[in-house]
C-alpha positions in Angstrom: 114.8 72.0 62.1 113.5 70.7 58.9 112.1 67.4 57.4 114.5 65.1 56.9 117.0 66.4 59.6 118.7 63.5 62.0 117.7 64.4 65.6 117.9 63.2 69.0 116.4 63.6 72.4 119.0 64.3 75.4 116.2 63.6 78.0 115.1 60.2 76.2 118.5 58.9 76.3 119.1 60.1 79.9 116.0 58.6 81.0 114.4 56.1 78.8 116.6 54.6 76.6 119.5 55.7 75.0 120.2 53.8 72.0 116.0 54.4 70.9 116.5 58.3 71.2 120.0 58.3 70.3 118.8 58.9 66.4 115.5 60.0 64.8 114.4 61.2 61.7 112.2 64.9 61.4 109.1 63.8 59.3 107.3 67.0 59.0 107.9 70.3 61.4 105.0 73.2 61.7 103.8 75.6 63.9 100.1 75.8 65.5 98.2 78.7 65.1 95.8 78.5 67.9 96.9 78.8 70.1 99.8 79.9 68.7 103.4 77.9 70.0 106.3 76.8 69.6 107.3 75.0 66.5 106.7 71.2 66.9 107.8 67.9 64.6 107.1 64.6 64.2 110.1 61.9 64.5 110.7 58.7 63.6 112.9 56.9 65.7 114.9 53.9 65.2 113.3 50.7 66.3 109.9 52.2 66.4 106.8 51.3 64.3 105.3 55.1 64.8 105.9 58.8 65.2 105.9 60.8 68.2 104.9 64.7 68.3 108.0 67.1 70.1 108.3 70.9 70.7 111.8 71.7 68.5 113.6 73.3 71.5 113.6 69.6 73.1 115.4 68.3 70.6 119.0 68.2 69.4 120.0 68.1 65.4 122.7 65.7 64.6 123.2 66.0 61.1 121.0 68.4 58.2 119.1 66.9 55.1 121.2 69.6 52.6 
């Protein structure tokens, strides 16, 4: 997963809402260092005013930035 990437969440749309985490955008990805983890990113998704943190593996990619 990289910035820019079109993601979504299969567990948000299952359970919260599916047409907010039907489609979000990857704003920045890293990986901690201490303790070291699992790569995590920040989304944007549509309709809301703020990001939200996610491990990668909990997320889907819909389409690449290439």
């Amino acid at each position: 997963m990289k910035r820019g990437d079109l993601v979504k969440h299969p567990k948000g749309i299952e359970n919260v809402c599916k047409e907010k985490y039907s489609l979000g955008v990857v704003l920045s990805e890293y990986t901690p260092q201490h303790p070291t983890g699992a790569q995590q990113v920040t989304v944007m998704w549509r309709g809301m005013q703020s990001y939200l943190v996610y491990n990668a593996d909990q997320l889907e990619v819909i389409s690449e930035n290439r």
